[in-house]
NULOBA-19070 format. One record per residue: residue in one letter; x, z, y of N, C-alpha, C in turn. Coordinates in pm, whole numbers. Each point is the difference from the previous one (the first is absolute). Layout:
BEGIN
NODE r    npx    npz    npy   capx   capz   capy    cpx    cpz    cpy
NODE A      X      Z      Y      X      Z      Y      X      Z      Y
...
END
This chain:
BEGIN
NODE r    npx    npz    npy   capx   capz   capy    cpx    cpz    cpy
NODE X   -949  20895 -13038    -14   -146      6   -147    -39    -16
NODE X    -15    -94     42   -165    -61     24    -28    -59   -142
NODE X   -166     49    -28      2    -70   -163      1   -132     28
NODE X    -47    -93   -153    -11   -122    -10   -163    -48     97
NODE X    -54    108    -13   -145    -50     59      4      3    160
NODE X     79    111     82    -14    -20    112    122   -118     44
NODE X     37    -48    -41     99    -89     15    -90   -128     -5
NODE X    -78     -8    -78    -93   -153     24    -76     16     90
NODE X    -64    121     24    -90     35    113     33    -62     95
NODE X    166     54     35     21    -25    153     62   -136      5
NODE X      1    -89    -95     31   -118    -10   -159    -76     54
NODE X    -71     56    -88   -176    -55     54    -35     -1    123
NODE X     76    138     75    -38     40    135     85   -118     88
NODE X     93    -43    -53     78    -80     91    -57    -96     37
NODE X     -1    -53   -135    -51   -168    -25   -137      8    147
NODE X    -90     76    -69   -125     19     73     16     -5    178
NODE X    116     93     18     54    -43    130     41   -139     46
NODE X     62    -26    -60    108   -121     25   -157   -114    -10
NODE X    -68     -3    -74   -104   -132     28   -101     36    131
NODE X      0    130     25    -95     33    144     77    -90    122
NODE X    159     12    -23     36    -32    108     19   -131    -10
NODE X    -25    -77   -106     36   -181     -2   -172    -38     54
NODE X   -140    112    -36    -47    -59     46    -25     31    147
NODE X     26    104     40     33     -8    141     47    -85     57
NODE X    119    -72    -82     83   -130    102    -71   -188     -5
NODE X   -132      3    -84    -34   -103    -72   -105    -58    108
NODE X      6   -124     23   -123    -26    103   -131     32    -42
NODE X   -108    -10     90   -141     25    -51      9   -153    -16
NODE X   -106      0   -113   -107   -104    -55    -57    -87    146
NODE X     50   -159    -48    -63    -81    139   -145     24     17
NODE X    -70    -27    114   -166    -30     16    -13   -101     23
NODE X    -97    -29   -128    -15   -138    -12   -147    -30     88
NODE X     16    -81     94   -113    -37     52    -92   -109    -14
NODE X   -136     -4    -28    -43   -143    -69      2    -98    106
NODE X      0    -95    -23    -61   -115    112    -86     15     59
NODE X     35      2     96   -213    -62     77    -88    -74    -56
NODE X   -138     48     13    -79   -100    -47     -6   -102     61
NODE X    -36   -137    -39    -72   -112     60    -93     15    100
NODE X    -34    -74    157    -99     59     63   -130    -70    -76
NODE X   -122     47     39    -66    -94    -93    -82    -63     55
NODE X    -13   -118    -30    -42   -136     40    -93     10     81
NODE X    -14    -61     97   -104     34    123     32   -168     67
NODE X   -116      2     57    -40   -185    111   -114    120    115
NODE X      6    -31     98    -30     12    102   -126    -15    -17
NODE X   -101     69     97   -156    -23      7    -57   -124     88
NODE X    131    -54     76     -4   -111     54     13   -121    -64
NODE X    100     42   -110     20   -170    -90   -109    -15    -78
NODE X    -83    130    -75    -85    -13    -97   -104    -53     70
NODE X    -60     48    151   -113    -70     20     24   -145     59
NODE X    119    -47      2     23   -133     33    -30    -49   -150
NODE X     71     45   -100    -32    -52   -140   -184    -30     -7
NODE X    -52    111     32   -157      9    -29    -87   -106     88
NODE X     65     -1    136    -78   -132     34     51   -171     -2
NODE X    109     -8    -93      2   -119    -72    -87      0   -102
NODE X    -15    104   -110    -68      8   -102   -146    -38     74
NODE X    -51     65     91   -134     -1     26    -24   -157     45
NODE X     81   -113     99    -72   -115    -33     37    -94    -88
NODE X     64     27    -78     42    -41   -190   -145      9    -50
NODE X    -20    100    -19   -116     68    -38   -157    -69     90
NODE X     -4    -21    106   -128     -6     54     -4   -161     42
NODE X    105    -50    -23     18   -125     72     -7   -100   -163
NODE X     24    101   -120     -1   -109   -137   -105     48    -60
NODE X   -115     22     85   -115     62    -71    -83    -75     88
NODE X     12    -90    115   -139    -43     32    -12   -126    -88
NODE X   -122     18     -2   -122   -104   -117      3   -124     72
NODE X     16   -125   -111     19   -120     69   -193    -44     10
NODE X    -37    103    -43   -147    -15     10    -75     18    156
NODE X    -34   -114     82    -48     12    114   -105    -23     26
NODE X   -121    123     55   -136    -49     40    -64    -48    120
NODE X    104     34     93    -33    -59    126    161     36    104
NODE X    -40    -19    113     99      3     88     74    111     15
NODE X    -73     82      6     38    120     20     98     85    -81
NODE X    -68    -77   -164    120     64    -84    151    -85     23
NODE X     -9   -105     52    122    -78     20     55     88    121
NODE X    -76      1     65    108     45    131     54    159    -14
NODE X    -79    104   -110     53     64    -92    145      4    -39
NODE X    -17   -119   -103    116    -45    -32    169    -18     16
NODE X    -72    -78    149    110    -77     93     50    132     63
NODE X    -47    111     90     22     99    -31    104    103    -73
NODE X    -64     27   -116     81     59    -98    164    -64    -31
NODE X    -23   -153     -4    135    -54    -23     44      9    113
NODE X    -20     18    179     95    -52     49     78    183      7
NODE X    -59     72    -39     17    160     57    103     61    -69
NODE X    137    -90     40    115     68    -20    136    -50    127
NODE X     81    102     37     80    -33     46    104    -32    -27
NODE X    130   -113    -20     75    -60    -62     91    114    -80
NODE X     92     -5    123     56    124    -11    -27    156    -37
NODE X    -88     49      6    -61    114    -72    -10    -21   -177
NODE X    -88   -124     15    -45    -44   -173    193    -40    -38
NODE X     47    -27     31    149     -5    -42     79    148     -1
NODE X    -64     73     49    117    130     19    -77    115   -112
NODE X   -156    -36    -40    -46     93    -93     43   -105   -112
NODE X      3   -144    -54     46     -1   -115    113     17    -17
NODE X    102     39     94    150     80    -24     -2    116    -41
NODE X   -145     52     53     25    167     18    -49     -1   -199
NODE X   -102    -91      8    -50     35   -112     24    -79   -126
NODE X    122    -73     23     96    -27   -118    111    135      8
NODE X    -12    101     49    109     73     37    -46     55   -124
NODE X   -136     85      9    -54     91    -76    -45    -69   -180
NODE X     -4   -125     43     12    -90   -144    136     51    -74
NODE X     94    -19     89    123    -13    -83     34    184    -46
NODE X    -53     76     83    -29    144     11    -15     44   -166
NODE X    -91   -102    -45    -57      4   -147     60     -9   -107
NODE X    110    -43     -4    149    -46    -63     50    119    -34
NODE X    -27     77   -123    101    128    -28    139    -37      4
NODE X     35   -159    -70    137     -2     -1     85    -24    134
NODE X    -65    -86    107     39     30    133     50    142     65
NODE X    -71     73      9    -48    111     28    109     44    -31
NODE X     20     15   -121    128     69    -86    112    -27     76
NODE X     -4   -161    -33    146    -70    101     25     29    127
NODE X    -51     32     97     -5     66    112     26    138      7
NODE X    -50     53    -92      9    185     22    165     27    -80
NODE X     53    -77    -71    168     -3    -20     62     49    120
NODE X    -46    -44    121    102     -8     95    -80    108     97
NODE X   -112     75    -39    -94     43    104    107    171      3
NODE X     47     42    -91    -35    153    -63    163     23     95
NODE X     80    -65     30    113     20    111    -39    -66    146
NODE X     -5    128     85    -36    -47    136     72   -100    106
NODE X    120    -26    -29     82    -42     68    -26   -202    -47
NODE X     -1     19   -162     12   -159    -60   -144    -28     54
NODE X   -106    108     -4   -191    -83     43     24    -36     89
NODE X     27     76    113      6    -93    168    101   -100      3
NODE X    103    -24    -90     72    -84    -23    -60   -147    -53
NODE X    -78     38   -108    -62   -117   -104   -130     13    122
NODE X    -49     35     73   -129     -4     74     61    -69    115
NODE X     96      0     73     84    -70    112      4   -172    -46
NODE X     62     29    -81     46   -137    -45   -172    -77    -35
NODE X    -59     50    -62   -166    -79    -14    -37      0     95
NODE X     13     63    143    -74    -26    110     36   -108     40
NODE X    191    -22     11     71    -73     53    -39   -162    -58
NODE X     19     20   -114    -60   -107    -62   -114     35   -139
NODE X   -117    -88     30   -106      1   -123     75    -41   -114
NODE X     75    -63    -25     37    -82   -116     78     91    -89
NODE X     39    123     42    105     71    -39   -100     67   -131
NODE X   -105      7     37    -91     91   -115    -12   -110   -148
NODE X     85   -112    -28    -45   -114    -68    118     70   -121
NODE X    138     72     72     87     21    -88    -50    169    -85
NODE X   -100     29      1    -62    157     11    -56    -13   -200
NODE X     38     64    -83    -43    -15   -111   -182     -3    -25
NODE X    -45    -44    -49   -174    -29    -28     -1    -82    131
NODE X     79    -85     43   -102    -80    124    -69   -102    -67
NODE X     38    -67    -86    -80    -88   -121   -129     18     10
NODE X     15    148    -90   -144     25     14    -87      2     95
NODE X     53     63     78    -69     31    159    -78   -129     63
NODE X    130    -97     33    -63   -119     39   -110    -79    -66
NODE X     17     21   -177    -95   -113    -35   -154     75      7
NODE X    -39    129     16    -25    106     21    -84    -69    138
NODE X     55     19    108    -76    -57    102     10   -149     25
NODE X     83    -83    -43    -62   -112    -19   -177    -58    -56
NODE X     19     51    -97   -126      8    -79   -113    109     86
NODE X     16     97     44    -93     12     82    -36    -86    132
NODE X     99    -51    119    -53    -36     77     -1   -146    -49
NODE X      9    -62    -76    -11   -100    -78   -189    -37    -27
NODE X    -23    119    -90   -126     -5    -14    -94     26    132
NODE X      8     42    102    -30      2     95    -37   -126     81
NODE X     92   -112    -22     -4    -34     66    -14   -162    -39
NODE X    -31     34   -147   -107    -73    -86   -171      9     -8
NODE X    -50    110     25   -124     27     18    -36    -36    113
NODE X    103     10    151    -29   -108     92    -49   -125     18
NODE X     77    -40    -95     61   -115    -14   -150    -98    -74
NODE X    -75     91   -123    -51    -49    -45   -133     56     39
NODE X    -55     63     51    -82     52     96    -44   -125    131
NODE X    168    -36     16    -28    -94    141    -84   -149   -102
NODE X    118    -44    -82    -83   -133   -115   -154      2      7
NODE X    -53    130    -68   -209     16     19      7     -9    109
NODE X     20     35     96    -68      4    149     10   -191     65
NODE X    117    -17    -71     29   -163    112   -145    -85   -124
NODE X     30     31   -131   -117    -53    -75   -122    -12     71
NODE X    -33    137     28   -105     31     64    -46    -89    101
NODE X    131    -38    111    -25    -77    117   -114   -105    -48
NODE X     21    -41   -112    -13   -139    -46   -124     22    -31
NODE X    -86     82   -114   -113     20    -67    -94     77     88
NODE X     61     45    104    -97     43     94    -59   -105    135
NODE X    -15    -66    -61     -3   -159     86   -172    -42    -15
NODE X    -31     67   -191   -107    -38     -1   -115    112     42
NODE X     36     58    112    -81    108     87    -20    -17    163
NODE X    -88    -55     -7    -36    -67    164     83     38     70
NODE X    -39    199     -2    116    103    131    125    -24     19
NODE X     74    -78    -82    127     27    -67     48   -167    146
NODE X   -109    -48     22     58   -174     75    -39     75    133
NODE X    -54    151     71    -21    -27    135    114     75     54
NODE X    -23    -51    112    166     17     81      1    225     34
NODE X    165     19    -35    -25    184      9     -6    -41    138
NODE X   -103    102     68    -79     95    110    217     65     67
NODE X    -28    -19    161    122     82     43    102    -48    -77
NODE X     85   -125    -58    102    -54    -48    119     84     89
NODE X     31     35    150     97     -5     50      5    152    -35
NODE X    -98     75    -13      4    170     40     39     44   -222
NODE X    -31   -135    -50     26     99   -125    182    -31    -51
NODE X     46   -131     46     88    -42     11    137    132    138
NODE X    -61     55     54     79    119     95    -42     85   -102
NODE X    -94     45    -40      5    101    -98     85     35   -131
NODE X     11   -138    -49    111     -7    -76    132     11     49
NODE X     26    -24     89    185     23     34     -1    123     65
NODE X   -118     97     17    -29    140     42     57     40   -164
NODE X    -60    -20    -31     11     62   -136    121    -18    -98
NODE X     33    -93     76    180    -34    -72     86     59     99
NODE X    -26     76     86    115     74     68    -58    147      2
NODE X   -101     42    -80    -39    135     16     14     69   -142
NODE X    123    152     -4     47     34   -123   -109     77    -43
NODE X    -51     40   -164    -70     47    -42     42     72    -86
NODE X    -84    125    -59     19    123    -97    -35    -26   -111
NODE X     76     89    -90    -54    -31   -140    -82     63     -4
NODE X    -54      1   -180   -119    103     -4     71     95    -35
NODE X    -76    161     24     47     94    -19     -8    -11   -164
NODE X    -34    -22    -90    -28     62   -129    132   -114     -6
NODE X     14   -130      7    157    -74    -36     94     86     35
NODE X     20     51    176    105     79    -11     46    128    -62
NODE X    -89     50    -24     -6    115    -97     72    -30   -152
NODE X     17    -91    -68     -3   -112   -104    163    -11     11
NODE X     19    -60    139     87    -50     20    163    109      8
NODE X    -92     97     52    141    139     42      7    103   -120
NODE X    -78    -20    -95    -45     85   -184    148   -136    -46
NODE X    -20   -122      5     69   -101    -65    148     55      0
NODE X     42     65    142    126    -54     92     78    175   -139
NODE X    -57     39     12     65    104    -99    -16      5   -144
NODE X    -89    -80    -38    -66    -11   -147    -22    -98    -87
NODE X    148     -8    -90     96   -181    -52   -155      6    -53
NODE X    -22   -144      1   -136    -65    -79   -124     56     57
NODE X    -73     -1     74    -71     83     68   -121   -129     21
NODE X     91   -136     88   -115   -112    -32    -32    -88    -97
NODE X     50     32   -107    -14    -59   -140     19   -158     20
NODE X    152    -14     88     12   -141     20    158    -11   -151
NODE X    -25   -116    -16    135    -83    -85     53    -96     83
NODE X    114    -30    -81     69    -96     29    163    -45    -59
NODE X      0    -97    -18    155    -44    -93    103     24    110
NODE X    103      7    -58    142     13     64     -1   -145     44
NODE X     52    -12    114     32   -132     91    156    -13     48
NODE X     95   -105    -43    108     15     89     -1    -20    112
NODE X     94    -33     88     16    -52    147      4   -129    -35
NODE X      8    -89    123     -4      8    121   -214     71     -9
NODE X     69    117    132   -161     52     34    -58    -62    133
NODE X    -79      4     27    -27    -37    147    -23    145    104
NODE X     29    -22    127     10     73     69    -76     99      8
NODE X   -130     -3    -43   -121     87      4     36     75   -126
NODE X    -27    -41   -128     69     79   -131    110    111     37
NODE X    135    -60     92    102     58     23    -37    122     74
NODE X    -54     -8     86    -72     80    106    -71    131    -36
NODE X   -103    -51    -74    -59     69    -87     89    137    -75
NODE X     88    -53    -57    101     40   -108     84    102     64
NODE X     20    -63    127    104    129     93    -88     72     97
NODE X    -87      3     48   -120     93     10    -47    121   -122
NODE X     31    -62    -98    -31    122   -158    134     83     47
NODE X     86    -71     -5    138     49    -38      4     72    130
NODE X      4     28     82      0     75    100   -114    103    -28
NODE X    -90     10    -37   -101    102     16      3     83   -118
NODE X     99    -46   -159     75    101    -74     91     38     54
NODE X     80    -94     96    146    125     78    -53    104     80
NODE X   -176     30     81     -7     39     86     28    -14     98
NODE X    -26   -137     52     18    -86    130    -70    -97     44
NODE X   -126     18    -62    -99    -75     59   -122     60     46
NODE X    -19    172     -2    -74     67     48    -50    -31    206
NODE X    -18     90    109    -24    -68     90     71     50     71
NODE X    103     82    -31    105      2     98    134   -130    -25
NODE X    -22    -74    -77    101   -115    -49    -72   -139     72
NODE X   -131     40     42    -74   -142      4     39    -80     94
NODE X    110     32     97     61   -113     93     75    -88    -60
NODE X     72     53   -100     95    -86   -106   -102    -87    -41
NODE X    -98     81   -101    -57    -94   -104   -117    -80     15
NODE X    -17    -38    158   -129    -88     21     71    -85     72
NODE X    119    -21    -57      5   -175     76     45    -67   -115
NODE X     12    106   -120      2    -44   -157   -119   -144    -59
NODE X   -120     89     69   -115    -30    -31    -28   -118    116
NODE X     59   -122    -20     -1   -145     86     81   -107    -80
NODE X    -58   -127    -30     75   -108    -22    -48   -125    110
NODE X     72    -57     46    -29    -96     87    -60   -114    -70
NODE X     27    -73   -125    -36   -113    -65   -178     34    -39
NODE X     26    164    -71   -169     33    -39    -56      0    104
NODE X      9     36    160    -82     28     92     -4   -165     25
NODE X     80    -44      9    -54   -185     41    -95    -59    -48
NODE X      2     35   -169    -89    -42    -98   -158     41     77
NODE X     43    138    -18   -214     89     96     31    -99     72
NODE X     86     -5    127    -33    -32    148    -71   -170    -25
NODE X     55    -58    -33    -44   -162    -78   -155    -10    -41
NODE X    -15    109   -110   -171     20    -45    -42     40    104
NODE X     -8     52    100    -58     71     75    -38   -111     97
NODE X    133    -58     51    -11   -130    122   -102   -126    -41
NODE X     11    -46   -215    -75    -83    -24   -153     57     43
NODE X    -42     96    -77   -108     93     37    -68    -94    163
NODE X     58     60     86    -59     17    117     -6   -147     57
NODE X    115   -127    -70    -36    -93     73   -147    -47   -119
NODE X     -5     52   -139   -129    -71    -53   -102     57     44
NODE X    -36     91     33   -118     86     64    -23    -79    140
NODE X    112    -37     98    -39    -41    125    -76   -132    -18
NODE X     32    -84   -105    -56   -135    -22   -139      7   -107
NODE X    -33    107    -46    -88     23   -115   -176      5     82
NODE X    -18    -72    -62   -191     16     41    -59     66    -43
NODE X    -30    -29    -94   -103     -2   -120     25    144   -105
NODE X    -70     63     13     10    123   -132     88    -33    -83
NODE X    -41   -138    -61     90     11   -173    158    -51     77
NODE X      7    -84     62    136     15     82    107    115      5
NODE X    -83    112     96     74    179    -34     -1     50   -129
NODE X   -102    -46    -75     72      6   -153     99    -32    -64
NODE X     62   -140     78     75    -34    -86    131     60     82
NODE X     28     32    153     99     54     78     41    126    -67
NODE X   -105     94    -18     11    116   -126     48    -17   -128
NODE X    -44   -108    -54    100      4   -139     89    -58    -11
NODE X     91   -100     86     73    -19    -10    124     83     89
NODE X    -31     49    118    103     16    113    -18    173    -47
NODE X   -122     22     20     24    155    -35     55     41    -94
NODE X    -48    -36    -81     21     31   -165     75    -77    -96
NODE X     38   -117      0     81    -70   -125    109     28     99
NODE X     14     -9    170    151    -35     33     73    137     16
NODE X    -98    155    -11     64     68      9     11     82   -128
NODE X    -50    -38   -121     19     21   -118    165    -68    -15
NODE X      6   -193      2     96    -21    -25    151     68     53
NODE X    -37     44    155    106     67     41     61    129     -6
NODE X   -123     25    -88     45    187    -74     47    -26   -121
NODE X    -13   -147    -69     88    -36   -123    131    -54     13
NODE X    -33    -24    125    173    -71     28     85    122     44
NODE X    -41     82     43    103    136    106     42     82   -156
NODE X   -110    -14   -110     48     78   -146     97   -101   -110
NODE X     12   -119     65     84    -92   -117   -102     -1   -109
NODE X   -118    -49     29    -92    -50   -131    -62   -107     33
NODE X     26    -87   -122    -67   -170     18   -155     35     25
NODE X    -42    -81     52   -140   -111      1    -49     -9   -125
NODE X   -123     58    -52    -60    -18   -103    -35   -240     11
NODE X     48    -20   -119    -26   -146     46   -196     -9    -44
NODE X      7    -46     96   -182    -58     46    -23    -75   -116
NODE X   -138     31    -11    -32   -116    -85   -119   -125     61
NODE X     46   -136    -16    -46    -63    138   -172     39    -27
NODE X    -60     -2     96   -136     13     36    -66   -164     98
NODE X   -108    -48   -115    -84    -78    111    -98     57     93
NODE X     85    -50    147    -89     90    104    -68   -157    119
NODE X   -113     15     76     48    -98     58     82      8    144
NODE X     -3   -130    100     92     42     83     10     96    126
NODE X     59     70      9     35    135     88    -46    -46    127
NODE X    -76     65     77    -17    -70    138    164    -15     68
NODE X    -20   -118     68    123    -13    115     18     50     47
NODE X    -72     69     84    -22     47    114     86    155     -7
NODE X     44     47   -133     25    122    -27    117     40    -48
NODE X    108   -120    -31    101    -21    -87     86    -11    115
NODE X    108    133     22     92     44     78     85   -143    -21
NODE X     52    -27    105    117    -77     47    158    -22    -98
NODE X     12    115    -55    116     -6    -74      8    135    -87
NODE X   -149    -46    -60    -26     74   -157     34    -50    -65
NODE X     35     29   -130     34   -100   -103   -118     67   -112
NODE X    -42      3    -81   -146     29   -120     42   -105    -93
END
């Protein structure tokens, strides 16, 4: 008979069997696969340099000196302000409220929720193409918007008050002989200007450079801004679903048939088209040097300041009245209001 010890043995040997074969019958361990990453945020080399040459006559157009020494610097001037095209200067401050709102970690965030499943991005990217407004229900749009409000806001305040010195100017440059003789070629600088309002221009390279470091790097232009609710205006909105598309990875330049008819509002382009039309009828009637001074600060510059404050939903800094004396006639558009 078998002792007590080989008797547990072959009890051990069993057992040992008997679990080889349960795990033989046991499924393998699932594979767990991670998610996809997020694609990562990218805008096109086309939207950024549309961004860069709004920036550039922001920039060059709220920097001329209401300080005038002769004609030449006026017609300078007149110049510089008329040298934008409506529509262009409207499609870079879309492009470049895009990259404003870009700046928004909490946006950013809110968007990339839906980025990391491929099927819901082109889903949530469909529906923002379909409609701009859709990016309003997107968590951090608050931020986002007040975000570029406040930038093209300020923008379009430095216009604004840029244009104020210059129309001043009209006035105090009166007591300078040069300033009363009639501009030389009235008809050829007057075509030059509506040359120059239908001819698109580049940014600077060192802005766009600036501008495409921004588009990947939250806080990059060391801009602020408060949370804003709705109602937004169309440009804000715009703005907002331009970001939001270029965290889904759909605003790069194979998307850009979709996303450049994003970048248009009909009410903001009326606003340019209006400054632009006052422009050319005060220049056609303008004589006198300080005259194109005053066509420059008001038509160039206060009316297309005001209309880069109106396309962002930001009031009118209120004026504080100024004794000036009276404006020549001869120069005061038909159905301006000042």
């Amino acid at each position: 008979m078998p002792s007590f010890v080989q008797a547990r043995r072959a009890l051990a040997a069993a057992a040992i069997a008997a679990a080889a074969v349960l795990a033989s019958c046991a499924e393998p361990p699932p594979v767990i696969t991670p998610p996809p990453a997020p694609p990562p945020v990218a805008l096109s080399p086309k939207l950024i340099e549309q961004a860069a040459a709004y920036r550039r006559y922001v920039q060059t157009a709220s920097a001329i000196s209401p300080t005038f020494g002769d004609g030449e610097a006026v017609a300078q001037g007149v110049r510089t302000g008329a040298a934008y095209e409506p529509q262009q200067l409207l499609r870079g401050a879309i492009a470049y409220g895009a990259v404003v709102a870009l700046q928004d970690p909490g946006f950013v965030a809110g968007v990339q929720t839906y980025a990391a499943d491929p099927t819901q991005r082109r889903t949530i990217a469909y529906e923002i193409m379909k409609d701009p407004a859709y990016v309003i229900g997107i968590q951090g749009s608050a931020g986002a918007a007040g975000m570029v409000m406040n930038a093209l806001g300020e923008d379009g305040r430095k216009l604004l008050a840029q244009g104020k010195a210059v129309r001043q100017a009209a006035y105090e440059v009166q007591r300078a002989a040069w300033s009363k003789k009639d501009v030389a070629g009235r008809d050829a600088r007057l075509t030059l200007a509506k040359q120059l309002s239908a001819t698109p221009v580049l940014g600077e390279a060192d802005e766009t450079a600036r501008l495409h470091q921004a588009v990947s790097q939250r806080g990059a232009l060391g801009l602020t801004g408060q949370s804003a609710a709705p109602p937004y205006t169309p440009v804000v909105i715009r703005s907002m679903a331009v970001a939001a598309l270029a965290t889904l990875g759909f605003a790069e330049d194979g998307s850009l048939e979709q996303v450049m008819p994003i970048l248009a509002d009909p009410n903001a382009t009326s606003c340019l088209n209006m400054s632009k039309l006052n422009l050319y009828q005060c220049l056609a009637v303008a004589k006198p040097h300080y005259e194109d001074v005053f066509c420059l600060g008001v038509h160039s510059l206060m009316d297309t300041g005001r209309c880069v404050m109106k396309s962002a939903g930001v009031p009118e800094p209120v004026e504080t009245p100024t004794k000036l004396t009276a404006a020549p006639a001869a120069v005061t558009p038909v159905n301006a209001t000042r």
